[in-house]
N, C-alpha and C positions, 0 to 999 in steps of 0.2 A: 388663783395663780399669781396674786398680784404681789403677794407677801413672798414668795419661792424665792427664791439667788438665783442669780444669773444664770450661773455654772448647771441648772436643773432645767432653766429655757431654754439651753443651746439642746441638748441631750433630747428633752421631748420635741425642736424641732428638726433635727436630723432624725427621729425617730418616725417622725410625718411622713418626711420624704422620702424615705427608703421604703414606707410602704404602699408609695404609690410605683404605678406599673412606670416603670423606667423602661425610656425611648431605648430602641436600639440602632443606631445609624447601620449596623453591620450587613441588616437585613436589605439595605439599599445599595449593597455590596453588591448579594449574591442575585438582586433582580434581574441583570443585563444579561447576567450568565443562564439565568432560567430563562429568559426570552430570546436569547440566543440556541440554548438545547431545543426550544417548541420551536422555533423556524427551520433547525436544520432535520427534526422527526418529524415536520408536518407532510413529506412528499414521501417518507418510507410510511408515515400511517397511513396515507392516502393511496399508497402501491397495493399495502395490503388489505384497507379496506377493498379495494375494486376487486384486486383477485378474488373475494370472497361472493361477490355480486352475481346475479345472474345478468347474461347479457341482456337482457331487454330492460332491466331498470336502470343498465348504465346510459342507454338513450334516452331516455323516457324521462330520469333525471339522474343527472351526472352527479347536480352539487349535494347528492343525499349523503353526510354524515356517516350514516352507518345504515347498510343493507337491511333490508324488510327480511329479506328470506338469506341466510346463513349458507354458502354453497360453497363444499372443498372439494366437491367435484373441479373443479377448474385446475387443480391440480394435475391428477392424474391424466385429465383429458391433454391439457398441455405438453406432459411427457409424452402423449399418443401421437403427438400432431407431427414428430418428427424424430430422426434417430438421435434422442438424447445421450444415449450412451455414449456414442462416439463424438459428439459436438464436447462432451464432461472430458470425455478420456483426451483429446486433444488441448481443450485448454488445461487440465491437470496437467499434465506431461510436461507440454512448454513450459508451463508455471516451475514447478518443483523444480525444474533444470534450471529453469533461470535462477532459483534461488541459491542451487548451489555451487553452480557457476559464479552468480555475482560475490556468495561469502567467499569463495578457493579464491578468487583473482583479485577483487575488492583488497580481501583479508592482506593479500600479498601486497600489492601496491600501496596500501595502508604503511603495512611496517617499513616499505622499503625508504616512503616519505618522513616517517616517524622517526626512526630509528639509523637508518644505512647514510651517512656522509658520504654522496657523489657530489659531481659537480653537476652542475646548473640546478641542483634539486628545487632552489626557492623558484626558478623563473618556469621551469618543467610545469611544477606544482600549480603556480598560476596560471599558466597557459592548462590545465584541465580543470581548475576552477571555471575558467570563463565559456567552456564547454555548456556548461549550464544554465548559460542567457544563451545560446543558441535551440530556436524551437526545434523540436525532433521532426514537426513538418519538413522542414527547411533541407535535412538529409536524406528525405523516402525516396526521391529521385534518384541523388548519387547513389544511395545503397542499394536499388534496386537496378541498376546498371550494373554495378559490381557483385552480385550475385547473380545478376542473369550472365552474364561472360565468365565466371568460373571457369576458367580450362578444365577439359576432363571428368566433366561433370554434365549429367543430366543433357544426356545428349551432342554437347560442344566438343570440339576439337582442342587442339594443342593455343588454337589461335582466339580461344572462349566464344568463336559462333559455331553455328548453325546447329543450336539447342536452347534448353530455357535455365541451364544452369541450377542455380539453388531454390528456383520460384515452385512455386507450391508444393514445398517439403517442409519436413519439422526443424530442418536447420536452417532454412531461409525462415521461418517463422520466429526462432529464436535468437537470430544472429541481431537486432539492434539493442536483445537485452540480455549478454554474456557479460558485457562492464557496464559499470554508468561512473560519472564521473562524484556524483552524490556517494555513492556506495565506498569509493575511495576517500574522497575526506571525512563521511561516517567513522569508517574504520583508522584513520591518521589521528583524527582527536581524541578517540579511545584511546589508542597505541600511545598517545604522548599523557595521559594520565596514567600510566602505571611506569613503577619505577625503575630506571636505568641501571639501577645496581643490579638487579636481577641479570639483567645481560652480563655488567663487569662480570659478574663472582663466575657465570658459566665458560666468558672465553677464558676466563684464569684454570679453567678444569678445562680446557682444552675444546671446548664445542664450538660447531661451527655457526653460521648466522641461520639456517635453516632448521637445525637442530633449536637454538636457540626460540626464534619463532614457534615451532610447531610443539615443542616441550612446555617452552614455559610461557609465554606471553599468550598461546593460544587457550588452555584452558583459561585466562582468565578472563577472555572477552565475549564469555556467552549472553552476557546482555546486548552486546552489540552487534552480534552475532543474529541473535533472535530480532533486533530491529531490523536490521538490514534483508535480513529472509525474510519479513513480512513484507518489509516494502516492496522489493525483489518480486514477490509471489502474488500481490494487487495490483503491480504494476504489470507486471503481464496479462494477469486474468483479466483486466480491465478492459485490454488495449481492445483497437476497435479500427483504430485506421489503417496499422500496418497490414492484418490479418485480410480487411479490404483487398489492398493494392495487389498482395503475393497469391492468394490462392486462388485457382481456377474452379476443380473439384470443390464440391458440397462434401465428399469425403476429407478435406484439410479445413473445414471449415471450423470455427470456434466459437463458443456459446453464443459471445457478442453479434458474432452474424446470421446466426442460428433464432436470432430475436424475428427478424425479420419477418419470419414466414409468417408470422402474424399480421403483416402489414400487407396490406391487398392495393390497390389501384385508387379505391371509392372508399374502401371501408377498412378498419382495424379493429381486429378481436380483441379490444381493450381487458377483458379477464382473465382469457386467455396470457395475454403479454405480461401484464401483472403479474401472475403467477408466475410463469415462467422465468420473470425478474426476482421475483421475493427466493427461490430456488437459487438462482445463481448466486445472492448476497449470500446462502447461507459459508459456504467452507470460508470467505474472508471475514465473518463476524466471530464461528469459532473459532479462527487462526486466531485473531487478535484475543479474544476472552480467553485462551487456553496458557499467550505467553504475553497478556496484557503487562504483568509483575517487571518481567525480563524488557519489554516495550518501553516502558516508562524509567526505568534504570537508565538503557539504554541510550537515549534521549537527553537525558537530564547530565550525564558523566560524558559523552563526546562534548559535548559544549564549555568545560571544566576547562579548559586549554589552549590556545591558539597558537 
């Protein structure tokens, strides 16, 4: 090689180094993300490894990996343990109303910020932004006073005493989640990525602003639509404090309090509980898998705007 030209030793040595295994930094991209995915599935592996356990080796040892003996008995046994039907049919119910309560009213206050020229709209708009640094602890009180005085209801008079008002019924269950103020700027950043001419050309054909909305601006926000109904419909099925505070009856009661009866004094039927948990995650893991496409649209196209 000593006699070669130059021009033939550049060639054989780029020819070297392309055939060795090339670094790829990219892979030190995607590590934080993969050790990020295994810390947030190591308490949904470990829900369902236990549901699967018999109870004597969840004492005997807790930190076992994976169960010696495979058991989906705990399942079934779990639905025995109490009226699940009715604990499902009551969070279901709530849920799906709050979804589509929050899209009808959300969807409306959306466009009316988006699109409708009132006055004070920027300082309105801000003052239900800031709704949102306020914890919903911080309201259970006031709203549970004003639902328990309800005039005319559930027992009360004209003057809202001497009854219990909206407390342990399905509209006092669902009354802190008919609006959210998230659900309204979801649907206003949508509303302001699609285009205004679409409204000109209709009120020039004579439509009104409601027409307007529900013709043309609303078929186009079924991605938004679909986010805002998922979140709407976990955020209810989730809740856990309010359901607490309002029902009296084990008949108004919902999944989340429905956990409980696993929980004794001295002791918790840890397999039981598990199960019973891994059961409840399933309708919000199909929700999301079924309109994940629409979720992710969704998402990604509100934020296009300010």
């Amino acid at each position: 090689m000593i006699g070669s030209p130059p021009g033939s030793r550049l060639v054989l040595a780029s020819q070297g180094r392309s055939s060795r295994p090339a670094f790829r930094p990219r892979v030190l991209l995607y590590l934080p993300s993969v050790v990020l995915c295994a810390v947030i599935l190591l308490p949904v592996f470990w829900m369902l490894v236990t549901s699967l356990k018999l109870p004597d080796e969840v004492v005997l040892d807790p930190y076992a990996l994976l169960p010696s003996h495979w058991d989906v008995g705990n399942y079934p046994a779990a639905l025995a343990s109490a009226n699940f039907t009715l604990f499902f049919f009551n969070s279901g119910s709530i849920s799906i109303a709050s979804a589509i309560l929050q899209v009808a009213l959300c969807g409306g206050a959306g466009y009316a910020f988006a699109r409708l020229p009132f006055p004070g709209r920027g300082p309105l708009f801000a003052l239900t932004l800031a709704t949102i640094m306020v914890p919903p602890q911080v309201t259970i009180v006031p709203l549970f006073v004003l639902l328990k005085d309800v005039p005319l209801v559930g027992g009360n008079g004209l003057n809202g005493q001497g009854g219990f008002g909206l407390l342990n019924s399905y509209p006092g269950l669902l009354a802190p989640h008919v609006v959210g103020a998230f659900g309204i700027f979801l649907m206003r950043q949508f509303f302001l990525t699609l285009p205004g001419e679409l409204a000109d050309a209709a009120r020039i054909d004579g439509a009104g602003e409601f027409m307007i909305c529900w013709r043309i601006y609303v078929p186009l926000t079924g991605s938004a639509i679909a986010t805002l109904a998922i979140f709407s419909f976990q955020d209810t099925w989730n809740d856990f404090l309010w359901p607490l505070v309002i029902t009296k009856s084990s008949s108004m009661q919902t999944l989340q309090l429905a956990l409980s009866i696993f929980q004794q004094e001295y002791s918790t039927q840890w397999t039981l509980l598990m199960a019973a948990t891994a059961m409840i995650c399933v309708p919000i893991v199909v929700l999301f898998v079924v309109f994940q496409r629409y979720f992710r649209q969704g998402v990604v196209l509100s934020g296009l705007k300010g």
